[in-house]
C-alpha positions as CSV (number, residue, x, y, z in Angstrom):
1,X,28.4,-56.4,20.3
2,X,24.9,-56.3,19.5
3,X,23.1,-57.4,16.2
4,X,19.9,-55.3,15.5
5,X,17.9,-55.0,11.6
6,X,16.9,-51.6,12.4
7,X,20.6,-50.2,13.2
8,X,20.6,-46.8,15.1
9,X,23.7,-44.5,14.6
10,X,22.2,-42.5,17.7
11,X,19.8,-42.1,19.9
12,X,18.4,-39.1,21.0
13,X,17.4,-38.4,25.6
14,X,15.0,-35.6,25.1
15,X,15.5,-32.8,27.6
16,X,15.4,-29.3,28.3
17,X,16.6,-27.4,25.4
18,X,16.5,-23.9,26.8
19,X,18.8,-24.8,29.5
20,X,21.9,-24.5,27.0
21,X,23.8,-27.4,27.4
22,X,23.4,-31.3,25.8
23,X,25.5,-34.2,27.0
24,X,27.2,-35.9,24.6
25,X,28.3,-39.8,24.1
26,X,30.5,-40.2,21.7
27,X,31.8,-44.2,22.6
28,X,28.2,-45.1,24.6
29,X,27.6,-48.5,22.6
30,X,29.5,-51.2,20.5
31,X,27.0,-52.3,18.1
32,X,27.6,-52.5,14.5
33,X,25.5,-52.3,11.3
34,X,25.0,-56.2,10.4
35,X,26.8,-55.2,7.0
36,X,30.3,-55.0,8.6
37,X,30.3,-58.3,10.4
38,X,32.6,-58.5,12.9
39,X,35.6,-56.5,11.6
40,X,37.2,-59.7,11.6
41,X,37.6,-59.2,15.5
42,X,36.6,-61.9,18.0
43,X,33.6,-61.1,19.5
44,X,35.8,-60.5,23.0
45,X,37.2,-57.1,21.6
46,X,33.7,-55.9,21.8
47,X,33.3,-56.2,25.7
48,X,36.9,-54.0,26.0
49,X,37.4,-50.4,26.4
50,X,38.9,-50.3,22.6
51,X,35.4,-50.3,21.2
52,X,33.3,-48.2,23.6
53,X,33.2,-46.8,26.7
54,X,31.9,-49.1,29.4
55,X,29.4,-47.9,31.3
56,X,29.6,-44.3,29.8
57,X,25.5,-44.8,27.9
58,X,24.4,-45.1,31.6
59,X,26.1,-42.5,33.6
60,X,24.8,-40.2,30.4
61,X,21.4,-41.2,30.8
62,X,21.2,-40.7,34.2
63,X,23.0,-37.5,34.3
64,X,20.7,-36.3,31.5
65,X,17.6,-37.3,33.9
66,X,19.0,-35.5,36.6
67,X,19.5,-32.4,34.9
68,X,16.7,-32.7,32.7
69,X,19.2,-31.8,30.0
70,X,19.0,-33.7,26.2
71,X,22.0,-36.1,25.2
72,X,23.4,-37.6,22.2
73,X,24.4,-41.0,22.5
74,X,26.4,-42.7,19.3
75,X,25.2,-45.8,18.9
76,X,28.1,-47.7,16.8
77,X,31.1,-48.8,18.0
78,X,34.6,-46.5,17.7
79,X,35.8,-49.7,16.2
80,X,33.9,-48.8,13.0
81,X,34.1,-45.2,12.9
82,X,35.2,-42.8,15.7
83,X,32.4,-39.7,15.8
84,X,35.1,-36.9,17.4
C-alpha cells in the first residue's frame, strides 16, 4: 500500500480514441486515501491478490502502448471499494 497527499482514484494512458476500444483496470493498484488508514489490515494484506491485481497496472500499460489504445487504471485498492 502506498501513501500519497494528492490521492488519485485513476489514472488515465492516453491513446487512440478512434480505434474503438479502451482497456480497462479495475484492481491495477492498492493504494488508499490517507483518510481510511489501513482498514485495520496489516500492511501484508496489501501485497496479496485480495486487494489488487498483481502485476495487472503493467501488462495494461504495455498492452495500451502496444496498441496505442487509451486505458483506465483504478487507482485504489478493491479492499476499499470494488469499481465493477
Amino acid at each position: 500500500m502506498t501513501r500519497s497527499t494528492a490521492f488519485a482514484p485513476f489514472d488515465i494512458v492516453e491513446g487512440d480514441r478512434k480505434k474503438g476500444i479502451v482497456l480497462l483496470a479495475d484492481h491495477a493498484r492498492r493504494d488508499l486515501p490517507e483518510e481510511y488508514g489501513s482498514l485495520g489490515l496489516p500492511a501484508a494484506e496489501f501485497e496479496r491478490h485480495i486487494a489488487y491485481d498483481i502485476g495487472v497496472e503493467t501488462v495494461t500499460r504495455e498492452l495500451a502502448a502496444a496498441l496505442n489504445a487509451p486505458a483506465v487504471l483504478a487507482g485504489f485498492s478493491r479492499l476499499l471499494i470494488d469499481p465493477n
